[in-house]
N, C-alpha and C positions, 0 to 999 in steps of 0.2 A: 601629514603622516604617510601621504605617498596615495597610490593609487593597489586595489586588490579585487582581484579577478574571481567571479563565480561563474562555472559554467552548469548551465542549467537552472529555469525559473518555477522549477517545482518548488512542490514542497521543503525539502532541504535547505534548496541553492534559496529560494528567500527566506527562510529563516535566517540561513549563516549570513544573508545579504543585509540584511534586517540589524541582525547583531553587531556586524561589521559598522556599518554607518553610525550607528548609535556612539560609539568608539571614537568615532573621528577620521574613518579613511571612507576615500573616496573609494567608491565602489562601482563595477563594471560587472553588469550581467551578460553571459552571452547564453543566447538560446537560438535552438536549430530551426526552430517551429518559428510562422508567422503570427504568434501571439502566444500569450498565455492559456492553460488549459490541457496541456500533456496531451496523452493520448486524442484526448477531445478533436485536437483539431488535425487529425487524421483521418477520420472518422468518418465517413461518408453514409449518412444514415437517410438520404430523402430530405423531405423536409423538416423531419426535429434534430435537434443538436441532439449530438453523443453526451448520454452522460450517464453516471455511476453515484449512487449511495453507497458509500463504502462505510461498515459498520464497524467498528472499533470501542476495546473498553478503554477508556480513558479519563482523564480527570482534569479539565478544562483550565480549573485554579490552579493546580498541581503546575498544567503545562505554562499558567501566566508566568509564575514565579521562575521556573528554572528557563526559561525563553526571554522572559521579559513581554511577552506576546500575548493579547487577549486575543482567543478564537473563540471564545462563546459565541460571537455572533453569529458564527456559521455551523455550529451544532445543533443538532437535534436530538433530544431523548430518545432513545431508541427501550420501550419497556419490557419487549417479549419478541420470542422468535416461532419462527414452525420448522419442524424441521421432519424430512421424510428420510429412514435409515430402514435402505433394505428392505423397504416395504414397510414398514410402522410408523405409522406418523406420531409425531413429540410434538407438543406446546411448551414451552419452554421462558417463564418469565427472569429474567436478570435479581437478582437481589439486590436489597439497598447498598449494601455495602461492595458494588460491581458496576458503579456508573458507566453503562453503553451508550454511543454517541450514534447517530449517525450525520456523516459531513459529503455533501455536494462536491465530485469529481468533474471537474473539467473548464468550459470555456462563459458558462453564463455569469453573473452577476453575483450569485447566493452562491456560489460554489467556494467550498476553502483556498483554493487556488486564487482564486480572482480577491479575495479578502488579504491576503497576503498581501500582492501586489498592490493591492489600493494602499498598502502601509507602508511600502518599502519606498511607491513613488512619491508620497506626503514625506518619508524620510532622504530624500532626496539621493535612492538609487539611480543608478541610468542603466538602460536598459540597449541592448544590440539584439535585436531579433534577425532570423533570414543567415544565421553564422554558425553554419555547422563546422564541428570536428570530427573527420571519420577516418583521416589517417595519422601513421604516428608521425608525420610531419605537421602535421595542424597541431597536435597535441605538444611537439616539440618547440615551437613559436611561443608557446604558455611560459610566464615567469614562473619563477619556482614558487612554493605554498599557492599556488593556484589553487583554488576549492573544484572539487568535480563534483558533481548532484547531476549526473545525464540518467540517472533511472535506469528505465528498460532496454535502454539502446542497447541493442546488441555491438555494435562498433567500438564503444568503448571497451567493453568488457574483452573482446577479440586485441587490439590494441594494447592495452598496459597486460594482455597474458593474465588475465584473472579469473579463475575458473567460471562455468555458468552452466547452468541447461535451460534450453529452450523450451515454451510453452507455448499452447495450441489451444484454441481454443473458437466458441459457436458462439455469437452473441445476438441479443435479438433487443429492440426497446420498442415503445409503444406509452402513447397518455395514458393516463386512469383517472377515470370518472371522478366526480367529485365527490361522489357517495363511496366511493370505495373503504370500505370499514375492514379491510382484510388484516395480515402480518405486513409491517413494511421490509421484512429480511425471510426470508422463505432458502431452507438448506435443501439440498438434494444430495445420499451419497447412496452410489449402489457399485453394479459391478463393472459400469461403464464409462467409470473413469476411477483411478486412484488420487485422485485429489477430488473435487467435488463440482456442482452448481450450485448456482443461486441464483436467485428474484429478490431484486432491490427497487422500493421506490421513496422519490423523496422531490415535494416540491413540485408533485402533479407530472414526474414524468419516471416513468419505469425501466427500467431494463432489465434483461437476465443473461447468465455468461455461464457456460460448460466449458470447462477447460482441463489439460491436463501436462503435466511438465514429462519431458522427454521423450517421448511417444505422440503421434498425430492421431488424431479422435478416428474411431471405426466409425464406419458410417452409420452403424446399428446406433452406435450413442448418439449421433446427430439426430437422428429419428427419435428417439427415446426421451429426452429431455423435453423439445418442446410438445410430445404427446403428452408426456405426465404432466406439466405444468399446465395445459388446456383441460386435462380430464380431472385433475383433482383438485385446483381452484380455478379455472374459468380461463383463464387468464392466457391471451393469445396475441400474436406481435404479427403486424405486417407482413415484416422482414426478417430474416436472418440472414446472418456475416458470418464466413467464416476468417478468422481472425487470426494471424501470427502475433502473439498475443507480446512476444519481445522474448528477454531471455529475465532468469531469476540469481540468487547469488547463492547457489545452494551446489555448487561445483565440487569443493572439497569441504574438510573438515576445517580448516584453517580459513574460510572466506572472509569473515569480518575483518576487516582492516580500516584504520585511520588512514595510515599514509603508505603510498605508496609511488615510489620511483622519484619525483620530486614533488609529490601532490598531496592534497590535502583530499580526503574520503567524506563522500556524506551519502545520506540514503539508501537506496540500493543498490547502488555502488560499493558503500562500504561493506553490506553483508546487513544493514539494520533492519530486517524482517527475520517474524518468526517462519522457520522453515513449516511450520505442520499447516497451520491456517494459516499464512501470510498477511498479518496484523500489521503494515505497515506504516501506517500516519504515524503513529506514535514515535516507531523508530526513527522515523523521516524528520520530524521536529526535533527531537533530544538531540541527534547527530548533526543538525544543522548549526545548533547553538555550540556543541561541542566542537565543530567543523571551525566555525566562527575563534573559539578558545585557541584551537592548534595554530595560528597564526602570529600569535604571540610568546604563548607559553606551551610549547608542545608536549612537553613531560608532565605536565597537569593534565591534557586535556587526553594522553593518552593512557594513564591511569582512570579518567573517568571513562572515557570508551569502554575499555575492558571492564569498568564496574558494571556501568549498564546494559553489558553484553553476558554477562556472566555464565550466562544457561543457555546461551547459547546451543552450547554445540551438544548439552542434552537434548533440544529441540530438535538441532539434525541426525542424530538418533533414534531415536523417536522415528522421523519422516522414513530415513531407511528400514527401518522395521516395517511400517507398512508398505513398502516397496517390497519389499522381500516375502512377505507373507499375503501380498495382494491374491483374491480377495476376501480371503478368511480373519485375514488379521485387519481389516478395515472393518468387516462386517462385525467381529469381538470388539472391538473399540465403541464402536456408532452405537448399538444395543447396550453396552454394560455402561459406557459416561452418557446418556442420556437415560434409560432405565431409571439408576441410581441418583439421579440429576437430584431430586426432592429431595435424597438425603444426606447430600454431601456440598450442594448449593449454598447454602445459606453460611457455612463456615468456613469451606475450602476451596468454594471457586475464585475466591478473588485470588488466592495463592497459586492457582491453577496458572493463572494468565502472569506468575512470574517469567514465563519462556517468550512473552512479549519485551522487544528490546526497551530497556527503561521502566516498565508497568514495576511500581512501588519501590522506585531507586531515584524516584529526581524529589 
């Protein structure tokens, strides 16, 4: 059936890689990085590996079926959150009917990424690491329906002319005790950034990330995050990074796209994250299976993009509004959806998270 090309061995790019093979075509992954693990192996952290619990609501069965792909094995229940708004702190437990995940980012072993790969290489991907694309002549070399899954690179996004803004961002990680009984997702939103912080751990190792898109962090907010995080749960990190955190696909109103110029779209590439909270595993799996579809049947697979993208660009409305209204209209949001949280939980949060790409469409 010939040979088909994924560039990038994220999330997306081995999903569609994954789907691809399963089919009958040979398949070529090319990735920039010296292994798997994304951001991870950028990362210069001392001596613990970079890594990321990245919380996401999702539904593991849901993703077997429309994937083809078991990832339970690298999820974790994730039951309740804490979250600090403006000064008030929320405990905040998930309902039954809101299964939150959280899955292992980066370069170790238990990490979603590295699960992937252990399936694509038993399906007999191949893999090119050490092969970056950063001009539009490397890009132009690519067969046509080439899958792109490059994520955060800004290069691509610069390259095929597809809108983006850039994020910034403070990261800090650090072990935790084995006694640690704490939140494993800790929110932070106040006036020192318009988008947020957080504290994630997962797998005995922690990290937390202050970031914020279009704007470079004042130095007050670099101060700020990691005081609050040491004074109101304990919780203190060696080091802090500050961090060019890549670009996001949140440029114009029209980002989401499958195809584009002779290419096939996956991930955050294509625009498959929500613009407010940037939920993006989810989108990154549906799009890569759909990435996978466009190869064959492209007016199939671009009718289900647009399905599972639908609210999209409610989402990016949404995000502009609190851009516009920052920080009055972040600080009405944070107090009245967590406030109200007990009485509107239980029946409408799972509808809430339809502005997640795919959440209750696959």
């Amino acid at each position: 059936m010939g040979e088909k090309i994924v560039v990038g061995a994220g999330l997306a790019g081995l999903t569609a890689a994954i789907n691809l093979r399963r089919r009958g075509y040979e398949v070529r992954v090319l990735e920039r990085r010296d292994g798997i693990g994304g951001p991870a192996r950028d990362m210069p952290t001392g001596e613990l590996t970079y890594v990321m619990a990245d919380g996401t609501p999702m539904e593991p069965e849901r993703i077997r079926a429309y994937t083809g792909i078991d990832i339970s094995p690298a999820c974790e229940p994730l039951e309740w959150t804490r979250v600090y708004g403006f000064g008030k702190r929320y405990d905040r437990r998930f309902p039954p009917n809101v299964p939150a995940y959280l899955v292992e980012r980066g370069s170790r072993s238990a990490s979603l990424d590295m699960h992937l790969y252990r399936i694509a290489v038993e399906e007999g991907v191949k893999f090119e690491f050490n092969h970056p694309l950063k001009t539009r002549r490397d890009f132009e070399a690519l067969p046509p329906r080439s899958i792109l899954a490059t994520g955060l690179f800004r290069d691509s996004f610069q390259v095929l002319e597809i809108p983006f803004v850039p994020v910034y961002g403070l990261f800090g990680q650090g072990a935790v005790s084995e006694d640690y009984r704490g939140p494993k997702v800790i929110l932070y939103m106040d006036e020192y950034t318009w988008d947020y912080a957080f504290f994630s751990t997962i797998h005995g190792v922690a990290g937390a990330l202050l970031f914020q898109r279009r704007r470079p962090l004042g130095e007050e907010a670099k101060r700020w995050f990691p005081e609050r995080l040491a004074r109101d749960e304990g919780l203190e990190f060696p080091e802090w990074h500050e961090l060019d955190v890549g670009v996001l696909p949140m440029g114009s109103f029209s980002n989401p796209r499958l195809f584009h110029d002779r290419f096939i779209l996956a991930g955050t590439l294509a625009g498959a994250q929500d613009p407010v909270l940037l939920f993006g595993v989810h989108g990154a799996l549906v799009t890569g299976r759909i990435a996978a579809l466009a190869v064959d049947d492209p007016e199939a697979a671009y009718r289900e993009f647009r399905r599972v993208n639908r609210l999209w660009r409610v989402s990016y409305l949404n995000r502009r509004f609190i851009e516009a209204t920052f920080p009055w209209g972040l600080r009405w949001i944070t107090r009245l959806g967590f406030g109200l949280y007990p009485l509107y939980a239980p029946f409408a949060l799972r509808y809430a998270f339809l502005l997640v790409p795919g959440w209750l469409r696959i």
